[in-house]
C-alpha positions in Angstrom: -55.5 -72.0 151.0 -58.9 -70.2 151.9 -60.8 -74.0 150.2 -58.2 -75.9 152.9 -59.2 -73.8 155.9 -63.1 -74.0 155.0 -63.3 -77.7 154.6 -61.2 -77.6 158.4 -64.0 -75.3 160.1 -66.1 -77.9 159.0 -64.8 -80.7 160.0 -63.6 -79.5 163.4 -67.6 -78.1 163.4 -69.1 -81.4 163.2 -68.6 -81.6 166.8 -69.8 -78.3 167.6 -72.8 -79.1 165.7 -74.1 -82.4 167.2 -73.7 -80.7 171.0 -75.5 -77.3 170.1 -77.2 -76.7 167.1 -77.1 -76.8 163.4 -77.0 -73.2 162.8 -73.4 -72.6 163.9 -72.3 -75.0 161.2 -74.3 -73.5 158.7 -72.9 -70.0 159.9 -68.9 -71.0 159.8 -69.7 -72.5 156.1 -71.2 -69.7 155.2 -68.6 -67.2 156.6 -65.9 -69.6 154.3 -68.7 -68.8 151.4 -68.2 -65.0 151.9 -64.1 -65.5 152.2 -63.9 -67.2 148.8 -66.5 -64.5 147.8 -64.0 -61.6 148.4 -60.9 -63.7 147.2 -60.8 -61.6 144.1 -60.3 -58.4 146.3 -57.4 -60.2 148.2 -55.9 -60.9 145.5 -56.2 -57.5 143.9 -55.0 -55.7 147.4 -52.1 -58.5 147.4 -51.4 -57.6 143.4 -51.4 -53.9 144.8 -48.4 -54.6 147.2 -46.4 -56.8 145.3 -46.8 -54.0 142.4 -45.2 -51.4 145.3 -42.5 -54.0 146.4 -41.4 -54.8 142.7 -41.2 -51.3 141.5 -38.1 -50.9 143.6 -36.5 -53.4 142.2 -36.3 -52.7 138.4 -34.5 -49.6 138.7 -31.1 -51.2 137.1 -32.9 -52.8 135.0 -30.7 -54.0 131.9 -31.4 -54.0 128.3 -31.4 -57.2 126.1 -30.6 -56.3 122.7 -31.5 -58.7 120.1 -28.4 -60.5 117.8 -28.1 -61.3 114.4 -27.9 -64.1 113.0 -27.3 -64.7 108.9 -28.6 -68.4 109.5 -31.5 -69.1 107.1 -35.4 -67.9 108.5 -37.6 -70.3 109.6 -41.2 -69.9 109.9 -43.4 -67.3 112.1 -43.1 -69.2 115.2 -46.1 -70.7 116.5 -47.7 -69.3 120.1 -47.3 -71.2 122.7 -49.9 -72.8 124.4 -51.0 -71.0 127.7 -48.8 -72.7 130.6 -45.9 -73.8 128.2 -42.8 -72.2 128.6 -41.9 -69.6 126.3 -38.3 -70.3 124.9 -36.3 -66.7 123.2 -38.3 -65.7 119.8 -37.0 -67.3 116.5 -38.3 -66.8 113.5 -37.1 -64.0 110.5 -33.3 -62.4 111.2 -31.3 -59.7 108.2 -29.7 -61.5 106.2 -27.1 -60.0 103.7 -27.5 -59.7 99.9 -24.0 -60.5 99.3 -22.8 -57.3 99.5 -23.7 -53.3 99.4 -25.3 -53.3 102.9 -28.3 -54.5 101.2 -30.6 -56.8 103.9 -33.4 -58.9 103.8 -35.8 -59.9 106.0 -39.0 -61.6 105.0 -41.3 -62.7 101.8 -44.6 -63.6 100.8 -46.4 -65.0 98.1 -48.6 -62.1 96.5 -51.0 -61.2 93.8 -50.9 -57.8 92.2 -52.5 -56.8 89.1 -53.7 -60.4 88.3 -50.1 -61.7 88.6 -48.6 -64.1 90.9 -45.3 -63.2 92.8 -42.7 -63.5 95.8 -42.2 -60.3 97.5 -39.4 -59.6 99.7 -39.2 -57.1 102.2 -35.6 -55.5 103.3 -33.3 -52.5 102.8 -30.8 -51.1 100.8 -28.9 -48.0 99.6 -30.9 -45.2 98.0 -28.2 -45.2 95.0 -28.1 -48.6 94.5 -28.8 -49.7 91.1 -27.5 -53.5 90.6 -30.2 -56.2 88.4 -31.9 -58.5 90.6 -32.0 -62.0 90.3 -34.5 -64.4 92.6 -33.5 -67.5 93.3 -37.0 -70.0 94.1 -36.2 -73.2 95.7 -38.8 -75.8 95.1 -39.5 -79.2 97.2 -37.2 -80.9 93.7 -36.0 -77.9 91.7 -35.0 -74.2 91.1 -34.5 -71.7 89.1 -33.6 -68.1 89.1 -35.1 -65.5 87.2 -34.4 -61.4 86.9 -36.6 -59.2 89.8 -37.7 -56.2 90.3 -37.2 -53.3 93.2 -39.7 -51.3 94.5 -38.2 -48.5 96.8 -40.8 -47.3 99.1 -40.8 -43.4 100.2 -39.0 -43.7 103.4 -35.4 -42.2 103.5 -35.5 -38.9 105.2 -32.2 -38.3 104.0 -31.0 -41.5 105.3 -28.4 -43.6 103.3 -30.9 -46.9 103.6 -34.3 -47.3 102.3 -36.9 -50.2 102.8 -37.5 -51.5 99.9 -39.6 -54.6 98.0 -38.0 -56.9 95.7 -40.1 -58.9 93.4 -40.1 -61.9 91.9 -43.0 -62.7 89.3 -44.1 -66.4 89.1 -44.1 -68.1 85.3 -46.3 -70.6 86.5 -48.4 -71.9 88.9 -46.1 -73.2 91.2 -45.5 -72.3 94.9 -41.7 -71.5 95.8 -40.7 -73.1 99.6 -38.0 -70.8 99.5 -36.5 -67.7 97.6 -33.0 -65.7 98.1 -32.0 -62.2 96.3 -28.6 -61.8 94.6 -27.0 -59.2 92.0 -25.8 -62.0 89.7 -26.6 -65.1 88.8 -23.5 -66.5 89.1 -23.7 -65.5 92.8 -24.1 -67.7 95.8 -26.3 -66.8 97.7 -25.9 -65.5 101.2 -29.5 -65.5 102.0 -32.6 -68.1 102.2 -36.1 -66.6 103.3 -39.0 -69.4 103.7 -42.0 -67.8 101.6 -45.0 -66.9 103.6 -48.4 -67.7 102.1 -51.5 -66.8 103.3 -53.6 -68.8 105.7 -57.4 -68.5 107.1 -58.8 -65.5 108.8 -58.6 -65.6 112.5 -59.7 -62.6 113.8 -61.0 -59.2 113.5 -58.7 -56.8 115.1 -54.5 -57.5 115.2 -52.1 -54.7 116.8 -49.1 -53.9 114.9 -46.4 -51.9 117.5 -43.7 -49.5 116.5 -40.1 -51.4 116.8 -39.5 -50.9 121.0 -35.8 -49.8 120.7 -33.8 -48.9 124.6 -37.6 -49.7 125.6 -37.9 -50.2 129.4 -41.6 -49.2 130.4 -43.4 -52.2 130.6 -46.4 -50.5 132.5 -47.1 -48.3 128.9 -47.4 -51.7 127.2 -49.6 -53.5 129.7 -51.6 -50.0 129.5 -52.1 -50.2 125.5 -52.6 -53.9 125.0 -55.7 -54.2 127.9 -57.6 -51.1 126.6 -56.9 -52.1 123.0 -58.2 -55.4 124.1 -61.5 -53.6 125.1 -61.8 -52.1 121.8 -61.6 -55.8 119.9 -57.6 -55.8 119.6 -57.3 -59.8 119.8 -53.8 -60.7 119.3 -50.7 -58.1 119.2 -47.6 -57.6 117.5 -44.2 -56.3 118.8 -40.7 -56.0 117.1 -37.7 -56.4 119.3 -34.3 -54.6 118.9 -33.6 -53.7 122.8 -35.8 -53.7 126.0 -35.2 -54.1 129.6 -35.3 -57.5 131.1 -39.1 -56.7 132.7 -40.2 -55.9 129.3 -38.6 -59.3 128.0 -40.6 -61.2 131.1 -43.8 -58.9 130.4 -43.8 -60.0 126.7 -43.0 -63.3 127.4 -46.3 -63.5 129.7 -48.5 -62.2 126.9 -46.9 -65.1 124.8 -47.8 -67.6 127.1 -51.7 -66.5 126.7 -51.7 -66.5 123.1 -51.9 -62.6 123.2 -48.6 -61.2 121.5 -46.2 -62.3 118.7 -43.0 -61.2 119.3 -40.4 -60.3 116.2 -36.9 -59.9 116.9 -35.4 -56.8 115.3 -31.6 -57.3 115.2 -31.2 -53.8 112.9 -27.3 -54.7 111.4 -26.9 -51.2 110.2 -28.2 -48.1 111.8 -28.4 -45.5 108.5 -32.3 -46.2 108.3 -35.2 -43.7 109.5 -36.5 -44.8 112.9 -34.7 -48.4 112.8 -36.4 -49.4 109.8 -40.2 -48.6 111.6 -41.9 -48.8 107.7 -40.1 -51.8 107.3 -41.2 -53.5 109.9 -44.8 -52.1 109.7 -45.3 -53.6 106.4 -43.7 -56.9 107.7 -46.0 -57.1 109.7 -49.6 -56.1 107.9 -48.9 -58.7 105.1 -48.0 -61.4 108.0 -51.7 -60.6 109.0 -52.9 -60.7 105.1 -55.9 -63.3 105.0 -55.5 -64.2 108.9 -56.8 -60.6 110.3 -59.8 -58.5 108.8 -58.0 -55.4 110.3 -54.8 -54.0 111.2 -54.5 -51.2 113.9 -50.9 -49.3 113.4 -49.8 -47.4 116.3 -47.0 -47.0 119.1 -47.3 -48.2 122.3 -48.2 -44.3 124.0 -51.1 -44.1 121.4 -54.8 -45.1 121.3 -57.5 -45.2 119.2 -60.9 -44.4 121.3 -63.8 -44.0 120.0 -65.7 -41.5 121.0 -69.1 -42.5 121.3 -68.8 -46.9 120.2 -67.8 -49.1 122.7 -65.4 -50.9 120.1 -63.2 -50.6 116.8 -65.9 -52.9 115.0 -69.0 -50.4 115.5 -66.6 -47.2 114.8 -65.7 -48.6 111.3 -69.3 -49.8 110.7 -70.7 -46.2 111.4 -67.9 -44.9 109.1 -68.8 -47.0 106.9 -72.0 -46.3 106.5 -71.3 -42.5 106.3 -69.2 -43.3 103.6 -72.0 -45.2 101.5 -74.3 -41.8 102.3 -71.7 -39.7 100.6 -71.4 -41.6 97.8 -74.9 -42.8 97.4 -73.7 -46.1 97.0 -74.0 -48.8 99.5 -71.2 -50.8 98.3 -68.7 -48.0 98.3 -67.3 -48.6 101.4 -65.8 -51.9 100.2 -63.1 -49.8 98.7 -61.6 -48.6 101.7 -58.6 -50.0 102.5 -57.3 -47.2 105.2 -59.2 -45.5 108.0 -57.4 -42.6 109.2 -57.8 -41.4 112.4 -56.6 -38.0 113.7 -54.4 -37.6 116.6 -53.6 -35.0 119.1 -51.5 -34.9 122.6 -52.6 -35.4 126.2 -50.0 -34.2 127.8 -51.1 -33.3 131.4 -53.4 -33.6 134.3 -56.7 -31.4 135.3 -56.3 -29.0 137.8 -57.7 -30.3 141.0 -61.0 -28.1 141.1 -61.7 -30.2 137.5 -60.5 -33.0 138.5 -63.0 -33.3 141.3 -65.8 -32.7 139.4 -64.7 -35.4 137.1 -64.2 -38.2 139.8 -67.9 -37.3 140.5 -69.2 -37.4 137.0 -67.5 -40.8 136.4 -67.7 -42.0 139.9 -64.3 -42.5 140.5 -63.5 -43.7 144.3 -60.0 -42.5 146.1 -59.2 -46.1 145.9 -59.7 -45.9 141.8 -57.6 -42.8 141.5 -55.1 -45.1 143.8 -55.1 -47.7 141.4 -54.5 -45.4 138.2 -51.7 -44.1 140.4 -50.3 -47.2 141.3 -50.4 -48.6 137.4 -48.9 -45.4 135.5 -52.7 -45.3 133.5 -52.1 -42.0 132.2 -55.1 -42.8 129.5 -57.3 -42.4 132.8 -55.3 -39.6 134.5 -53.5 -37.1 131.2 -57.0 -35.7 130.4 -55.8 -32.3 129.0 -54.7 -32.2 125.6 -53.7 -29.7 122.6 -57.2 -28.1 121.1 -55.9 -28.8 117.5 -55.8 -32.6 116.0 -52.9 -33.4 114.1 -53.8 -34.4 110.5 -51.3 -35.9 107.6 -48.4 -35.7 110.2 -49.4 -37.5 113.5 -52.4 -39.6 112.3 -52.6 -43.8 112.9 -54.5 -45.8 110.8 -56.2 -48.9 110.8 -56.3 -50.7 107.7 -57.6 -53.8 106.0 -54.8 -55.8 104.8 -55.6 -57.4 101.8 -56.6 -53.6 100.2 -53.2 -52.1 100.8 -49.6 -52.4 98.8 -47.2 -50.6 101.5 -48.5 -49.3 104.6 -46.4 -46.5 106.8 -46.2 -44.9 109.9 -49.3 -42.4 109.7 -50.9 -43.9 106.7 -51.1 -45.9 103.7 -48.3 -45.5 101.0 -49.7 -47.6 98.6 -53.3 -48.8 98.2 -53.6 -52.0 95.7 -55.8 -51.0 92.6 -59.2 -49.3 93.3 -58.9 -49.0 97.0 -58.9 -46.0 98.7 -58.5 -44.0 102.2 -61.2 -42.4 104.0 -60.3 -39.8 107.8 -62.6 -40.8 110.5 -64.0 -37.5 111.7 -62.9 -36.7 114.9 -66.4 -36.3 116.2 -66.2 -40.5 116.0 -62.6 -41.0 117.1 -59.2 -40.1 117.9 -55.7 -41.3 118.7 -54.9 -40.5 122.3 -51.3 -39.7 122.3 -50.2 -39.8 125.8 -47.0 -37.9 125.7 -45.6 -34.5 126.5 -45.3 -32.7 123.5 -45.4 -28.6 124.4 -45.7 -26.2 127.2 -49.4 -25.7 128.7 -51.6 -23.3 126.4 -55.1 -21.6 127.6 -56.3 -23.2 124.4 -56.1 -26.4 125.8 -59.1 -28.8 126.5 -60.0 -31.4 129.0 -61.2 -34.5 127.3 -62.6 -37.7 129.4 -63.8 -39.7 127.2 -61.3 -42.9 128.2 -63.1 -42.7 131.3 -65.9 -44.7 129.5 -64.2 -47.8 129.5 -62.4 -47.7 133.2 -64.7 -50.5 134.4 -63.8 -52.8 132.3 -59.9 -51.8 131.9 -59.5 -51.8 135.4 -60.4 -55.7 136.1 -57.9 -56.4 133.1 -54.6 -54.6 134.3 -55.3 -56.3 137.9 -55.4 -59.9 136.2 -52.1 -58.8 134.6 -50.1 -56.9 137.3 -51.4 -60.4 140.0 -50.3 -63.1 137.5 -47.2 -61.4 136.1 -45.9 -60.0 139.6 -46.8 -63.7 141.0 
């Protein structure tokens, strides 16, 4: 529009041009030059409004729950390319073992202890004690051999646990597909394609808590753009039910090569927190070989360093700590779980604080608007508890290939020889925006997010304009 109307002024100038003088020409062209200038403020005052004007409009917002299917899994789908239309997430469903309200969901080709086998991720009843038989499909044969279960520490009393079947290679061959049953007369009532690893892609991959009766997409465009700051490059979410925005916002980040999205049709709900550790170690082998790291955290909660601009310097200064402490400078090659602590910011400065804060960080009244007008409580819920939560509320970041079962807070299981090391909080910690307690005089003001509102603030307006348009 404003390229149309400058290339008219000209035009219509020629005129002017020959009967006066040159100048005026050069003026009008060089008032268009200013207009296409400032065309990233339109847009960002025209992203501002159509933010206002949506936000009325969500507030019967539905949920879409995702279904289950007992059709065999395909592949992790493929992202799409930017511009292609996103069609609704395939990919990995529960599928039944038969009987027993025993699921599966995925496998992977693994190597522990110097031995080759399928592992398969699902659930099952605490009590259950049946034999295990793996049936590997072949591109011209199969064959079925006796497994073994794994039960990982997850059941807070619940009837369910996740657990990890295992299937041990007898040879060199690689399995296309693989299905669990009690017998081996059984047929099976399950097919999983086995996952092997590819290339490493990237640094830094997001794994997300499963987003259950999950409607606030503004808390997800918030954690994914300062998460992309700190080196996150690609995300992954797990779908059992959000709101139709949240579908569309997800959806968006697909069609930029940003997110993966799992759908989480949970057939049974006697599991702790929908199956979360199932789903968490789902997704860190899925990033074994293809992501160096692997940040595990919910959608309220981030990491910040407190004095690195990024996840990659933090863990290279803890590294390097660690080698000091040891007195080795290979001894950080061991770690296979940074631990960071994690405490609450639950509310807002007073306003005689606040003030002085918008001076420190030179935060405009049209800034504060915008942090307003996006829900960035990162930027805004700067008072938090005065005591850090450790071996509770902690997030971790951890390097695939290093762990066996990953969890909520930390690592379960590290493979042989590799080990854990907490970040001090002096270098980071999780930001936990969420009321969690009534206001205390011990509480503290922390701004450190503030750091990085210059270049968060550029990112969320690309989003809110392009997903609102």
């Amino acid at each position: 529009m404003q390229i149309w109307t400058c290339a008219s002024l000209a035009r219509s100038s020629y005129r002017m041009a020959t009967q006066y003088r040159y100048h005026v020409l050069v003026m009008l062209l060089l008032g268009c030059t200013v207009l296409v200038h400032y065309s990233y403020d339109v847009r960002y005052l025209l992203s501002l409004r159509l933010e206002k004007e949506y936000e009325g409009g969500i507030q019967n917002d539905t949920l879409r729950t995702s279904q289950l299917t007992l059709a065999p899994n395909t592949t992790s789908p493929l992202l799409s390319a930017p511009g292609e239309e996103v069609l609704t997430p395939s990919g990995p469903m529960f599928q039944r073992i038969n009987q027993n309200d025993a699921w599966v969901y995925s496998a992977f080709f693994d190597t522990y202890k110097d031995k080759n086998l399928i592992r398969v991720f699902g659930m099952q009843p605490h009590a259950l004690q049946n034999l295990i038989f793996c049936h590997l499909g072949f591109k011209h044969e199969n064959y079925t051999m006796e497994g073994k279960r794994t039960l990982l520490q997850d059941n807070h009393g619940y009837r369910l646990r996740v657990v990890s079947y295992e299937c041990d290679l007898i040879d060199d061959r690689r399995p296309d597909l693989v299905s669990i049953t009690w017998n081996t007369s059984d047929s099976p009532t399950n097919s999983l394609r086995v996952l092997y690893p590819s290339s490493l892609k990237r640094n830094f991959t997001v794994c997300y808590a499963i987003l259950y009766n999950f409607t606030n997409y503004k808390q997800i465009i918030q954690s994914v753009e300062f998460d992309r700051i700190l080196g996150a490059e690609h995300f992954f979410v797990y779908n059992m039910s959000i709101s139709n925005t949240t579908d569309a916002l997800l959806r968006h980040y697909q069609r930029r090569g940003l997110l993966t999205v799992m759908q989480w049709p949970l057939p049974i709900s006697e599991i702790h927190y929908q199956g979360q550790v199932l789903a968490i170690n789902d997704c860190v082998y899925r990033n074994k070989g293809v992501s160096k790291y692997v940040a595990i955290h919910d959608t309220d909660e981030i990491i910040i360093p407190n004095n690195h601009d990024n996840w990659g310097d933090l863990i290279d200064q803890v590294n390097k700590d660690y080698d000091q402490q040891k007195q080795s400078p290979q001894s950080h090659e061991k770690l296979g779980t940074y631990i960071v602590e994690s405490t609450f910011f639950q509310d807002r400065p007073n306003a005689s604080v606040w003030s002085a804060i918008k001076q420190n960080y030179s935060i405009s009244d049209q800034v504060e608007r915008l942090f307003e007008n996006y829900s960035l409580t990162v930027f805004t819920d700067l008072v938090r508890l005065q005591n850090a939560f450790v071996g509770a509320r902690q997030k971790s970041i951890v390097r695939p290939e290093m762990v066996l079962f990953p969890d909520v807070h930390t690592t379960i299981t590290h493979r042989p020889s590799a080990t854990d090391v907490t970040v001090r909080q002096s270098l980071a910690l999780v930001h936990h925006q969420r009321k969690y307690s009534s206001s205390s005089p011990n509480d503290i003001v922390e701004a450190t997010s503030l750091r990085f509102k210059d270049k968060m603030l550029p990112l969320v307006n690309e989003t809110y304009s392009m997903f609102f348009t």
